[in-house]
C-alpha positions, 0 to 999 in steps of 0.5 A: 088822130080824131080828137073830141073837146071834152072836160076831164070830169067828162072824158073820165066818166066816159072812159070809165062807161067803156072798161070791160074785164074779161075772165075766161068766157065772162066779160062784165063793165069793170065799173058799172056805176059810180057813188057819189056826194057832191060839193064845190069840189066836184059839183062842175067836174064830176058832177056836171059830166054826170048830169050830162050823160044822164040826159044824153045817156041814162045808162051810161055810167049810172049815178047812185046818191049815197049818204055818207062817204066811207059808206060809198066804198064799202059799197063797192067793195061789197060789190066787188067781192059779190062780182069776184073782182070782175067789177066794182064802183067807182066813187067821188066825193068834195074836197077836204071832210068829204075826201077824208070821210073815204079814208076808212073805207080805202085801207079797207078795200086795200087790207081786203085786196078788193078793187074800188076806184076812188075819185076824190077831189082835191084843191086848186091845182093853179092855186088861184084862191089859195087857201080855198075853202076845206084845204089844208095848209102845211108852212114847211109844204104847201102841196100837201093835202087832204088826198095825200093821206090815201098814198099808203093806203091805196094800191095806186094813187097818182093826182091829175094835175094838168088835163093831159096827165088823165090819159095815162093816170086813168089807163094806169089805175085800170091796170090796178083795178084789174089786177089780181096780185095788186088791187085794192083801192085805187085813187086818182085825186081830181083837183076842182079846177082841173075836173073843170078844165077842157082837153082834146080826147083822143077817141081812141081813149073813149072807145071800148077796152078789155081788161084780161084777168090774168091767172098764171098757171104753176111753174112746172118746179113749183108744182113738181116740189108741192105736189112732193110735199104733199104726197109726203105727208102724214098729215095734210091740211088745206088753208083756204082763203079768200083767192079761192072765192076770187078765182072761182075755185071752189069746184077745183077745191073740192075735186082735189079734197074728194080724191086726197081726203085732205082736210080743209079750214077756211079763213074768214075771206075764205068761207064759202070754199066747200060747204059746210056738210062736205066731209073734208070741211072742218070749219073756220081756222085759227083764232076764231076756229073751230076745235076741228080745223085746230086740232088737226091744223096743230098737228100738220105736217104740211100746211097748204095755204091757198089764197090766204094771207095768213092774218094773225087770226088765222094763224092764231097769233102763230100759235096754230100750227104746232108741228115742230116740222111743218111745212108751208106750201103756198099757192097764191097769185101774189108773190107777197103772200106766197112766200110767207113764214118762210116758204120754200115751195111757194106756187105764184100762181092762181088758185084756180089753175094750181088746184087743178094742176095739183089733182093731176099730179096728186094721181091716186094720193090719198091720205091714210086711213087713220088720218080720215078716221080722224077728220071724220071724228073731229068733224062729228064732234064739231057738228054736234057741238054746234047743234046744240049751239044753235038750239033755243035755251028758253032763257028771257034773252037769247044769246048770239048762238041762238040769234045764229041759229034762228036766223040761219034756221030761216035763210035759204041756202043761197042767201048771203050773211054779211057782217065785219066785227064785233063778236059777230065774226068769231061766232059766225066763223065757228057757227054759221054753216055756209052752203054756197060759195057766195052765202058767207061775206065777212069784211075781217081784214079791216074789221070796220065797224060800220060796214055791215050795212053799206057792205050790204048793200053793194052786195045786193047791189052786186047781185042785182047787176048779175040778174041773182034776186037771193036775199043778204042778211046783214047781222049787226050789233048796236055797236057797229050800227051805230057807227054808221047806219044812214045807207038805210035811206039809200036802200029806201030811196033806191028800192033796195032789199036787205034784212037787218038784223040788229043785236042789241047787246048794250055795247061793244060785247066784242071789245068788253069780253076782250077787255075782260080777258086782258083783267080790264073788266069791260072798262068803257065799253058799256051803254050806260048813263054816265055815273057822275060820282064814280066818273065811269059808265060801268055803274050807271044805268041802261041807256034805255032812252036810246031806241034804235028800233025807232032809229031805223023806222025813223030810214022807212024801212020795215021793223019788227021788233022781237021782245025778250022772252023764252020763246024769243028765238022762234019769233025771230025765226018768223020775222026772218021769214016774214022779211024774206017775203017782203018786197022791202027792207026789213030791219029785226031788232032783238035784245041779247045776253051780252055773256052768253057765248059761243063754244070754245074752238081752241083757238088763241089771239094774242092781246098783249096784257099790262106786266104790271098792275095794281088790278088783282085781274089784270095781274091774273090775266098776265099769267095766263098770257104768259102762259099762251105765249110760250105756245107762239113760235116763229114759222121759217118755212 
């Protein structure tokens, strides 16, 4: 057996350069490229390999320098939902503070069931210096440490504590990353010394491997009892969810929905599945969904749910699917998500190849004719509803449905909107009128505050590696962008487009119409000055002395802000536009009313509220909780 005398920082990097996932005709690098901030845990493993194959190698497994380390894994799992799960970053980070900064961002990607590879540094593994510098020390386990805290949260985690152990830990986390019932974050904790230390590598280890992504086909008894069902409902209803996006099966969808005139409703990871004018589209589903896709989803017979994990918003905390008789059919490649609220007609299997199995067996199906009178009518109330909710009301501040509206007014139909939480997510799921597959990327199964911009910017990354030059537009509140904003340096030193357009709304608007609901009346959840007399921020002043604009000029990118005033959202409108046709990052910063909300979808999220209180409105809202409950039922198949 040939062997090459390498280090294990060097042997993984090559490895990584020469993984390739196959679906179907397309073949990508499964791991382009690797993020990476470096300290004395991986500045002579890492670090030096990279440093190596930079000057022997440029384009081996190019190095991005990131800013902070939760923000190197947002992105790449920004990269890889833009790739579809055929690719995605790796990213290293020190020992100690360094490896705990990528925690957030590994529960993200597993909540997400997105692919990133985490390499994380870890302490000696020889315990030569005991302690080192940032390790942990725990009297009852002394091997406990920082990276111990990614085991629940990755999909794959193993330690290489000896040199030869890399051969087989690195084989079985390529497994994970290119699996589609079992990815998320994958991690391999890389101790300092260990990254340092040389083994003999087989070439064979180094050579060129292919990562086949696997998409069962429907068991025939599977197929035969869905399409049974479905043939036997009065009133169908498709849920789809983010498995359509990943299988590239929106094209199947849409052939299924033309012949059967089955409605659909999207989950948040599901957006982009039929464009938003398709006559069976009727719009985000659940919690944060539209009175179109609830309405008719409350009185299905028949659920059938494709590549959704069914999140509590999506089911309206089980409030959405009323139908004392309903009945799940689940079509998903993960038998974990298929076989939830006690299904028994799960489909195990790829999205993909079940829709296009389920058009043959459905043959000349068609719901009836007062089931699409119906879906016609609750779709044209809906488009009407969000017309005017995307129109300028002349008011000194625009609400959120105007910002939408103005900002969507300006996109091009094959741009991205990129977002994760706040208020943003609700009122893009009812509002935002997605018209490509890819146009519609909202991070809701972590929701972290934080991502939008990192997440941005793996996605124009993911764009930019497939040769697509569209535009993403981050949407962000001040809340979220305060949490984590310093990638705009990354995108400036990298040349990297994205538009920004940043809401301030003087808080988390989100959590501070929550807290009204549940009778806590925004409680903490204001920028204020803080009133020292009453020890509260609720009565203080406006944190005027706070700018953000300037923050972000501070990165150099561009800024433009937009001033309050009546004709505020077609300024916004042109700045949108003017930053389309720049060749550099543009952030839009523009004020808004924090009240003005967005239409009403009928839809409910359950939020517990204290059962007793001093508070007149807490005990209001009590009541009314009381009440939505009684609507909750268990869903057993």
């Amino acid at each position: 057996m040939t062997t090459r005398r390498m280090t294990v920082g060097q042997a993984l990097v090559e490895f990584l350069a020469h993984q390739w996932t196959v679906d179907g005709e397309i073949r990508e690098r499964t791991v382009p490229g690797i993020l990476g901030i470096f300290g004395h845990g991986n500045v002579a493993g890492l670090g030096q390999a990279l440093k190596q194959y930079n000057v022997q190698d440029p384009g081996l497994l190019p190095y991005h320098q990131a800013r902070n380390e939760q923000a190197m894994v947002h992105q790449a799992v920004g990269f890889a939902r833009v790739h579809r799960r055929r690719a995605t970053l790796a990213a290293t980070a020190s020992v100690g503070p360094g490896a705990a900064n990528m925690l957030t961002g590994a529960a993200l990607a597993t909540a997400n069931r997105l692919p990133a590879l985490l390499l994380p540094s870890d302490t000696f593994a020889t315990r030569v210096a005991d302690p080192v510098l940032q390790q942990l020390e725990h009297p009852h386990d002394t091997g406990v440490q920082v990276t111990d805290a990614f085991r629940p949260l990755s999909r794959y985690f193993d330690r290489v504590q000896r040199p030869e152990q890399l051969l087989s830990i690195a084989l079985a986390a390529m497994r994970v990353l290119t699996d589609p019932a079992e990815t998320g974050a994958v991690t391999i904790a890389l101790p300092e010394d260990v990254q340092a230390e040389a083994l003999d590598v087989p070439v064979e280890f180094l050579q060129d491997r292919e990562w086949h992504l696997r998409r069962p086909a429907p068991e025939r008894w599977a197929l035969d009892a869905a399409a049974a069902a479905i043939r036997g409902a009065k009133r169908p209803f498709i849920v789809a969810g983010g498995g359509v996006i990943y299988s590239a099966a929106e094209d199947a969808l849409r052939e299924l929905v033309e012949s059967t005139g089955i409605p659909v409703g999207t989950s948040q990871a599901g957006g982009g599945s039929l464009n938003w004018d398709h006559p069976q589209y009727l719009g985000g589903v659940g919690a944060t969904g539209t009175t179109a896709a609830n309405r008719l989803a409350a009185e299905a017979d028949v659920i059938i749910g494709i590549g959704t994990r069914y999140s509590d918003f999506t089911t309206a905390s089980r409030t959405a699917f009323q139908n004392p008789d309903v009945t799940f059919v689940n079509v998903n490649v993960a038998s974990f998500d298929a076989y939830k609220h006690g299904t028994q007609l799960p489909v195990i299997a790829d999205a993909r190849e079940t829709l296009v199995a389920l058009h043959g067996a459905l043959d000349r199906h068609r719901v009836d004719a007062d089931y699409e009178e119906l879906i016609a009518l609750q779709k044209r109330q809906w488009d009407a509803v969000v017309d005017e909710a995307l129109k300028a009301t002349g008011a000194e501040l625009l609400g959120q449905s105007e910002i939408i509206g103005a900002v969507q007014g300006a996109s091009a139909h094959r741009d991205v909107v990129v977002q994760a939480a706040g208020s943003l997510p609700g009122d893009l799921h009812k509002l935002w009128r997605v018209r490509d597959p890819m146009g519609y990327h909202v991070e809701y199964a972590f929701s972290t505050m934080g991502y939008e911009i990192a997440g941005g910017l793996g996605v124009k990354r993911g764009l930019e590696a497939m040769g697509d030059d569209r535009d993403v537009i981050v949407m962000v509140g001040d809340g979220s962008y305060l949490m984590l904003h310093s990638e705009l340096a990354t995108a400036v030193a990298e040349g990297i487009k994205i538009i920004v357009v940043l809401i301030q709304n003087q808080g988390f608007a989100s959590i501070g119409h929550l807290s009204e609901t549940v009778g806590s009346q925004r409680f903490g959840t204001r920028y204020r000055y803080l009133n020292r007399e009453a020890s509260n921020f609720e009565s203080g002043g406006l944190l005027t002395a706070v700018d953000l604009a300037a923050n972000a000029r501070s990165y150099g990118v561009d800024v433009i802000e937009i001033a309050p005033g009546a004709d505020a959202a077609a300024r916004l409108r042109d700045a949108v536009t003017a930053a389309k046709a720049s060749e550099t990052s543009t952030l839009i910063h523009v004020d808004s009313d924090p009240f003005s909300y967005a239409p009403d979808g009928e839809g409910w999220w359950d939020v517990p509220v204290a059962e007793v209180s001093e508070l007149e409105s807490t005990r209001s809202a009590r009541a009314e909780y009381v009440e939505q409950r009684r609507r909750q039922r268990p869903l057993l198949g």
